[in-house]
Structures are given as structure tokens and as C-alpha cells.
C-alpha positions as CSV (number, residue, x, y, z in Angstrom):
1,X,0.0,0.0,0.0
2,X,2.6,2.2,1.2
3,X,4.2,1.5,-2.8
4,X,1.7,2.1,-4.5
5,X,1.0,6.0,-2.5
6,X,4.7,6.7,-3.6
7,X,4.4,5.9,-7.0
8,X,1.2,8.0,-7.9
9,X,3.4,10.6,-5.7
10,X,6.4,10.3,-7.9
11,X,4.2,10.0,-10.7
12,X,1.9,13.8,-10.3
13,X,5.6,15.4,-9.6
14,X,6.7,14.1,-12.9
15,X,3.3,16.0,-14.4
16,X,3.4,18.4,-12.8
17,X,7.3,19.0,-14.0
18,X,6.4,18.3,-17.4
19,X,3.5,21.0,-17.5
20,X,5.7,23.6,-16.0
21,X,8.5,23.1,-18.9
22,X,5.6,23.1,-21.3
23,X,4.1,26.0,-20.2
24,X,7.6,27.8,-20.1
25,X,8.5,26.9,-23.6
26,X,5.2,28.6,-24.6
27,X,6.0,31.6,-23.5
28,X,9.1,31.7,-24.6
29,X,8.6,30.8,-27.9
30,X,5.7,33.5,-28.3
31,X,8.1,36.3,-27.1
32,X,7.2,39.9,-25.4
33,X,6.2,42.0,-28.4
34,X,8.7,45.0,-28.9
35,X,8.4,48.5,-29.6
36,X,10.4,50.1,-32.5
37,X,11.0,53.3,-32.5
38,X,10.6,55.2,-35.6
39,X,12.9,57.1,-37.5
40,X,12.6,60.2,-37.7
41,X,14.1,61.7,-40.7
42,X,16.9,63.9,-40.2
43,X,17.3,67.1,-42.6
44,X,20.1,69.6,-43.2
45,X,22.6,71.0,-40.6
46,X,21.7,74.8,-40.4
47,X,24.0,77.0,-37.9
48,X,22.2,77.8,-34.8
49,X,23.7,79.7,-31.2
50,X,25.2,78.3,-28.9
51,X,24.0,80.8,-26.5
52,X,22.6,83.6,-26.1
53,X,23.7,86.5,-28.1
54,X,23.0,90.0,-27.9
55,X,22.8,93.0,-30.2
56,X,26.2,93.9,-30.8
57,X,28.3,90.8,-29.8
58,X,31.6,89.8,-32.1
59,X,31.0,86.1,-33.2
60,X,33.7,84.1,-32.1
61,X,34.4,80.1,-32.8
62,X,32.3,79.2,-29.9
63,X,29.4,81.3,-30.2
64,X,28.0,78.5,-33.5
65,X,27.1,75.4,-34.4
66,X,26.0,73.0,-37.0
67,X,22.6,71.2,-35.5
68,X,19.8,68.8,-37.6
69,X,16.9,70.8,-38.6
70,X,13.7,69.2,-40.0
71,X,14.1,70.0,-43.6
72,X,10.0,71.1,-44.0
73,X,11.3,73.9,-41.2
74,X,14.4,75.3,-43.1
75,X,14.3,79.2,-44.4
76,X,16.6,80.3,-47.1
77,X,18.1,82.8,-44.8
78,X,19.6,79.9,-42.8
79,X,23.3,78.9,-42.5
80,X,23.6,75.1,-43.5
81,X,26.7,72.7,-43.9
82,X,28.7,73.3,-47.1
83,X,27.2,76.6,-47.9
84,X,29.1,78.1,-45.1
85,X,32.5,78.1,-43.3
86,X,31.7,79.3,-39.7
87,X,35.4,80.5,-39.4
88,X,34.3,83.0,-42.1
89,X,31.7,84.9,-39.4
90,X,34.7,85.3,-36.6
91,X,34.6,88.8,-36.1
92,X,31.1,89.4,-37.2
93,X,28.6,91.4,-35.3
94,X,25.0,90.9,-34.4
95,X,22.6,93.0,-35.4
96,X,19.5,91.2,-34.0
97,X,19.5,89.4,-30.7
98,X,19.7,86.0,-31.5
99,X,18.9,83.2,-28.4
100,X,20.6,80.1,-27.6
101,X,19.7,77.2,-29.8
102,X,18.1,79.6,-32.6
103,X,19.3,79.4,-36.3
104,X,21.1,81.9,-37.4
105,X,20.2,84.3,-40.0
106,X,21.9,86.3,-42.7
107,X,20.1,89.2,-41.8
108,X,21.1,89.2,-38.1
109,X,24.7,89.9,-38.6
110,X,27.1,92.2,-40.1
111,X,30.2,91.3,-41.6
112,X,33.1,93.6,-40.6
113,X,33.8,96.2,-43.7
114,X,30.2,96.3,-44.6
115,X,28.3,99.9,-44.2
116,X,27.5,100.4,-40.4
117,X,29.4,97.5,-39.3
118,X,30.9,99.5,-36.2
119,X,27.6,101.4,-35.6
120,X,26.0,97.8,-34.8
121,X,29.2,96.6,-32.6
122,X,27.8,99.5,-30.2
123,X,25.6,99.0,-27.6
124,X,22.5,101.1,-27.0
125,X,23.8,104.9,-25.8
126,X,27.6,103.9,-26.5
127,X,30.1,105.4,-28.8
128,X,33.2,104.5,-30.3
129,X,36.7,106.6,-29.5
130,X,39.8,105.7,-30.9
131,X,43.3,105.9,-28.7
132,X,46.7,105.9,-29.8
133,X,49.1,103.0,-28.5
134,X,52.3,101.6,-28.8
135,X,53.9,98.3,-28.3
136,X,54.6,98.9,-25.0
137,X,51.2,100.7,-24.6
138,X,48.9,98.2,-26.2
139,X,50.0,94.8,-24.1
140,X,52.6,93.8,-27.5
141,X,49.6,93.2,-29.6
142,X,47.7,90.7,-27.2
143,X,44.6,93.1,-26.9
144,X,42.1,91.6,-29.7
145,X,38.9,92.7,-30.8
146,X,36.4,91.6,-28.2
147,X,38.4,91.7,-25.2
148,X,38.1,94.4,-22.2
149,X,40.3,96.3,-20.9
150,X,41.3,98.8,-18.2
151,X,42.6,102.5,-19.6
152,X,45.8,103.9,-17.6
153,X,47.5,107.4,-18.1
154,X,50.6,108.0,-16.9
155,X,51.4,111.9,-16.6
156,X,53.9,114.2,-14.8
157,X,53.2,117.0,-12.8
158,X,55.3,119.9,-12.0
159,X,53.8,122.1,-9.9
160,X,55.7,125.6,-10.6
161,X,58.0,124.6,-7.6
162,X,62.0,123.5,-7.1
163,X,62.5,120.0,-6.9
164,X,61.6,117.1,-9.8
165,X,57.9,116.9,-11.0
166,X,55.6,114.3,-9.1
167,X,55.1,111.3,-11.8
168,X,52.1,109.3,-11.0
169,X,49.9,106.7,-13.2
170,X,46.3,106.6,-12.5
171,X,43.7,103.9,-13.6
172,X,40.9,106.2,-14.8
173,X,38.9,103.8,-16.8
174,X,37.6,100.3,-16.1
175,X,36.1,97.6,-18.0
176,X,36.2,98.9,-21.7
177,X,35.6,96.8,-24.7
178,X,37.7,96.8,-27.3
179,X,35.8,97.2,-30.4
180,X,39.0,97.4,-33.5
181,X,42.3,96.7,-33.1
182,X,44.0,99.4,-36.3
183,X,41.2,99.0,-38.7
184,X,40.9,95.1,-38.5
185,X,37.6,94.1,-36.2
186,X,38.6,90.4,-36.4
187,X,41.6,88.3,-35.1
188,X,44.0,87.0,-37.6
189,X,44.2,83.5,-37.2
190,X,47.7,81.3,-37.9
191,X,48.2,78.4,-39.8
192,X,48.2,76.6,-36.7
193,X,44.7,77.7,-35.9
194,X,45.9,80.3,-33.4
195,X,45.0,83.8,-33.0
196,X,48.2,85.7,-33.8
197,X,49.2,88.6,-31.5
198,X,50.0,91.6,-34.2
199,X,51.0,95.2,-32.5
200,X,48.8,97.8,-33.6
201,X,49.3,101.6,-33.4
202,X,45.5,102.5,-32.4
203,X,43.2,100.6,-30.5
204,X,38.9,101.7,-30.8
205,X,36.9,101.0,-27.4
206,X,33.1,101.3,-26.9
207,X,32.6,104.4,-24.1
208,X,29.8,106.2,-22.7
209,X,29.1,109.8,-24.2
210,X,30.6,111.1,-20.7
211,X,33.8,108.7,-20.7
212,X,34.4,109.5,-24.5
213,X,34.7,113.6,-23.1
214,X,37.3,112.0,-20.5
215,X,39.5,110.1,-22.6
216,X,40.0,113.0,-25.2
217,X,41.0,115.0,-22.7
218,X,43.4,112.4,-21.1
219,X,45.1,112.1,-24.2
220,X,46.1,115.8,-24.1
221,X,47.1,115.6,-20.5
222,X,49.9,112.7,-20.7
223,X,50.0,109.2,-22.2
224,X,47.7,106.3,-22.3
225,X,48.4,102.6,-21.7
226,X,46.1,99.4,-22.1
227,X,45.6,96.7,-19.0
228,X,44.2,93.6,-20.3
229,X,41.4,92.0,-17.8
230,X,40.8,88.5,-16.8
231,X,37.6,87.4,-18.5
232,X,36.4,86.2,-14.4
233,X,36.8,90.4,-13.4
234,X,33.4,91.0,-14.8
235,X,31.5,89.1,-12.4
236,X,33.6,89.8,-9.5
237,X,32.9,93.7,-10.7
238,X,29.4,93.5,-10.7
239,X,29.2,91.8,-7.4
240,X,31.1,94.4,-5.9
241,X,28.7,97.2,-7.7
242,X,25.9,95.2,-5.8
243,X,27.7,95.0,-2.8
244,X,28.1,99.5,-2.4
245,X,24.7,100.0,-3.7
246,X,25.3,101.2,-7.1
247,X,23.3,98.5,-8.6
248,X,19.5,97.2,-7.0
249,X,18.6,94.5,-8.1
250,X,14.5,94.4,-7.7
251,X,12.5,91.9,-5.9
252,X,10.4,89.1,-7.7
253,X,11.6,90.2,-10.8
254,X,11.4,88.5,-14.2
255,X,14.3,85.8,-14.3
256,X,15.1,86.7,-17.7
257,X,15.2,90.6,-17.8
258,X,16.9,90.7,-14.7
259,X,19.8,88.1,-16.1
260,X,19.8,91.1,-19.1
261,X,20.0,93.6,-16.9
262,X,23.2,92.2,-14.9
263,X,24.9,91.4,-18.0
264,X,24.4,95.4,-19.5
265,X,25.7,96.3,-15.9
266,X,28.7,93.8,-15.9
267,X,29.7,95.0,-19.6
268,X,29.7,98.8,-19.2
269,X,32.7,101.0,-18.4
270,X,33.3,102.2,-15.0
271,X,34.6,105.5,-14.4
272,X,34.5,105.9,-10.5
273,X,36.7,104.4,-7.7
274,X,40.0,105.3,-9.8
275,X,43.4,104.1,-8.2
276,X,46.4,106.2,-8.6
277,X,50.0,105.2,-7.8
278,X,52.8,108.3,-7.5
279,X,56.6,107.7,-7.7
280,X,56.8,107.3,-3.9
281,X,54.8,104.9,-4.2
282,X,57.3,102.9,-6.6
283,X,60.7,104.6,-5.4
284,X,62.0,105.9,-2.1
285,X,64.0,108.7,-4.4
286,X,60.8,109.6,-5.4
287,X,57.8,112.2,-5.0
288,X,54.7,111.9,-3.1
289,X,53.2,115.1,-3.4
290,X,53.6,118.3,-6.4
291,X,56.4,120.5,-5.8
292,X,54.7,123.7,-4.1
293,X,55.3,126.9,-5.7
294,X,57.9,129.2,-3.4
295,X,55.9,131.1,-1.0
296,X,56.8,135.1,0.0
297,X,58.5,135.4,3.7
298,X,56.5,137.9,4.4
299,X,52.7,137.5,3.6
300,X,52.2,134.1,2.7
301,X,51.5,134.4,-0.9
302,X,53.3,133.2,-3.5
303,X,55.6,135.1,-5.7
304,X,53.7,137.6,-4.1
305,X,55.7,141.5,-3.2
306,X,57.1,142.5,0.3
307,X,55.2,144.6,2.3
308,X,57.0,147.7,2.4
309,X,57.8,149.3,6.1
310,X,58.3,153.3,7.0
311,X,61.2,154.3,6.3
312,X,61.2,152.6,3.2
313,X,63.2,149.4,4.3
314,X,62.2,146.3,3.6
315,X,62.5,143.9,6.5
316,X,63.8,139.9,6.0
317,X,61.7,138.0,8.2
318,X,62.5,134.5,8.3
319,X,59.7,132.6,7.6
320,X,59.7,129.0,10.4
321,X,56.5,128.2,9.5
322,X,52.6,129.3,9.4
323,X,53.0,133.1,10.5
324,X,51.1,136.4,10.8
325,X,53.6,139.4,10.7
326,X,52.3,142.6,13.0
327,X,53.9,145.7,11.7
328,X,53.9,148.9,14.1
329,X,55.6,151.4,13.1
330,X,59.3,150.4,12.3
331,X,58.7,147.1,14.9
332,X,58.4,144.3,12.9
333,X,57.0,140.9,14.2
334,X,56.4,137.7,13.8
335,X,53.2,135.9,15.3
336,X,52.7,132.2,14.9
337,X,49.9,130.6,14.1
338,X,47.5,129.5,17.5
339,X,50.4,131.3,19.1
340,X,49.5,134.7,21.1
């Protein structure tokens, strides 16, 4: 009895084996259905932004790029692949904002020597003034189109008194953008693919009406000299602006126009806080101050006659420092200053 219970045992685990392989296999062979994606047809390769860019930026190598565009969606006014070198737009400017990942258009830019090419390179209320450099001056021809810069004059001032004039350098303008380097608005590239430093003998910068006024009387006052910035100053710049209340930023306000409005304020020249370094400064043999003019013994004004006495006589009072002289009569004195 106890034989026959195992076998029918053994037996429904043998079914029951065979029914779960069956069952398996028929699943397996069906298979999961799969989804295909479809393929989307890709069209040209039309020249869009990389980011966003403003009305008067200079293109530069990585402002572009070639990107698919459905072909239904391509204008005649696009840039596409092998109608169009991008190296060919370096030094371009735009005319119309473009945003980042919008084709670019022929219309929107201007191609440096076409009419109103450096009118379009300005921002809204700028101007363009031109400065004379040197080698020396001008950073040895590493100041390119595009770049900012910081405006130094260096002067010496003599003061109508004995002694050498004071020299001193002061920093009177800060974060200018250089608009032409000589007439060229583009950088000339090597063989080698690398921009090629070429010294230039004037240098055009983008200025406020104001500034413009400042600089052409700085040129007539001694001589100016370039100081290239670090492409990081501008943000340090505007936080410090933020930080002394020349800027507000408002509350709740549009993410966008306020991102606008902190890049106008990082990218305009500054005029206030100037630095000034005198040859003290550099040199213990050096100035500090202007040489004062000589200053009368008697009277305290400079160059100024000597009081003349009765009698005619003209008294030498030496002068030891901040004095009022009394004259009575033919008495003569000196009184000094907060003295009685």
C-alpha cells in the first residue's frame, strides 16, 4: 500500500514537472512584443547659437554650431553645412538678438567692412573713440577685438615749484571693450589655428558719451596705456557694484530681464573708484606730493611782493613756519599761528 502511495506521488511530480516546462516553452517561444521606434528623418545642418547673443556681440568660434533641422522647417536665410565656413563669421557682429539654440540668419549679422558695421558693434547709448598706443602701450599686440580692458594714463606733474615733477599713473577707466584693433575688427588667425598677437598703433573701445569727453582729454594731459582683464573680473565687478549699492537688483523680478540687466551692468565701463600710484609709491627717491610753488616770507602768498615798512626798508623776516607778521611802526613781528 505504502508502494503504490509513492508511485502515484512520484508519478503527479513528474506532471506536474512536465506541464511547468511546457508552459515555459510557450511563452518563450511567443516572445514579449517590442516597440520600435521610428525614425525620424533627419534634414540639413543649419548654424544655430550656442548661447545667447546680444545685439552687438563679435562672433567668435564658440558662439555656433551646425545642429539637424527638419528639412519642412528650413528658411533660405539659414546657414547650412557646405554653404558656409563658420570660421568666415569670426569677427562678425549681431545685429538682432539671437537666443541660444536659434538658427542663425543672414540678416542678423554684419560682416566687418560692410556699411554700419561699427555702428551695430555698439551697444545702446555707446560710442566709439579711438586711442593711440604703442607696443609697449597696447600689451605687444595681445589686446584683440572683443576683449576688455582697463585704460591707464601716466602723466607728470610739475607744480611751478623746485624740486623734480611728481610722476604718478592713474587707472581712470575700467572695463572697456575693445571694439578694432587698427582698422581690422577680427583676429588673424595662424596656420596653426591660433589667434596671432599683431601690434597695432591705435586701438577703438566702446565708451559712454561722458567717458568719450574724459578720454579725449586724457590724451592731451599725458600718455595712455592698455591693461588687459581676466575674462572672471566681470562678475567679480558687478558683485562688488551690488555690494556698495550702485546697482539694486528688484524683488520678484522677471528671471530673464533681470539676467539682461546684470549682463548690461557687468559690460559697461566704469569710471568711479580710480586708483592712482605716485613715484613714492614705486621709489623711495621719489615724489609723493607736487612740488609747491615758493611762498613770500612775508605775507604768505606766493611770488607775491614785500610789504614795504616806513622808512622805506624792507625787513627779511624768516619765515619758520605758518606766520602772521604785525607791523607797528618800524617794529616788525612775527606771530605764529595758534600762538598769542
Amino acid at each position: 500500500m505504502d508502494g503504490k502511495r509513492l508511485a502515484l506521488l512520484v508519478g503527479a511530480l513528474l506532471l506536474a514537472g512536465v506541464s511547468a516546462f511546457l508552459a515555459r516553452s510557450m511563452m518563450m517561444g511567443e516572445g514579449a512584443p517590442t516597440a520600435s521606434a521610428a525614425q525620424v528623418p533627419t534634414g540639413p545642418e543649419v548654424l544655430v547659437a550656442i548661447r545667447a547673443l546680444p545685439v552687438g556681440t563679435i562672433i567668435g568660434p564658440e558662439a555656433l554650431r551646425f545642429q539637424p533641422w527638419p528639412k519642412d522647417l528650413v528658411e533660405n536665410a539659414y546657414y547650412t553645412r557646405g554653404a558656409i565656413d563658420p570660421a568666415s563669421l569670426n569677427g562678425a557682429v549681431v545685429r538682432s538678438e539671437v537666443t541660444a539654440g536659434q538658427p542663425l540668419t543672414m540678416g542678423a549679422l554684419v560682416k566687418p567692412g560692410d556699411r554700419g558695421f561699427l555702428a551695430a558693434a555698439l551697444g545702446p547709448g555707446m560710442r566709439a573713440v579711438t586711442v593711440p598706443v604703442s607696443a609697449q602701450s597696447g600689451v605687444a599686440g595681445f589686446v584683440f577685438p572683443g576683449d576688455r580692458i582697463d585704460l591707464v594714463l601716466t602723466q607728470q606733474v610739475s607744480g611751478g615749484g623746485d624740486g623734480p615733477p611728481l610722476k604718478t599713473s592713474e587707472t581712470i577707466i575700467r572695463n572697456m571693450r575693445v571694439l578694432a584693433a587698427d582698422q581690422r575688427t577680427d583676429n588673424q588667425v595662424g596656420e596653426d589655428g591660433k589667434t596671432q598677437p599683431i601690434p597695432v598703433s591705435t586701438v577703438t573701445l566702446e565708451a559712454t558719451p561722458k567717458i568719450a569727453e574724459k578720454i579725449a582729454v586724457a590724451q592731451t594731459i599725458g600718455t595712455l596705456s592698455l591693461s588687459l582683464r581676466s575674462i572672471a573680473d566681470n562678475t567679480a565687478e558687478l558683485e562688488r557694484a551690488i555690494a556698495s549699492g550702485e546697482v539694486t537688483v528688484p524683488q520678484n523680478a522677471d528671471p530673464r530681464a533681470e539676467k539682461q540687466m546684470l549682463l548690461q551692468i557687468a559690460s559697461r565701463p566704469i569710471d568711479t573708484d580710480t586708483t592712482f600710484t605716485v613715484g613714492a609709491d614705486v621709489s623711495r627717491f621719489q615724489r609723493r606730493t607736487v612740488p609747491a610753488k615758493p611762498v613770500s616770507a612775508i605775507g604768505g602768498l606766493p611770488g607775491g611782493p614785500l610789504p614795504q615798512v616806513a622808512g622805506g626798508a624792507v625787513p627779511v623776516v624768516k619765515a619758520l613756519g605758518p606766520v602772521v607778521v604785525v607791523a607797528r611802526g618800524n617794529n616788525v613781528t612775527e606771530v605764529p599761528v595758534g600762538g598769542k
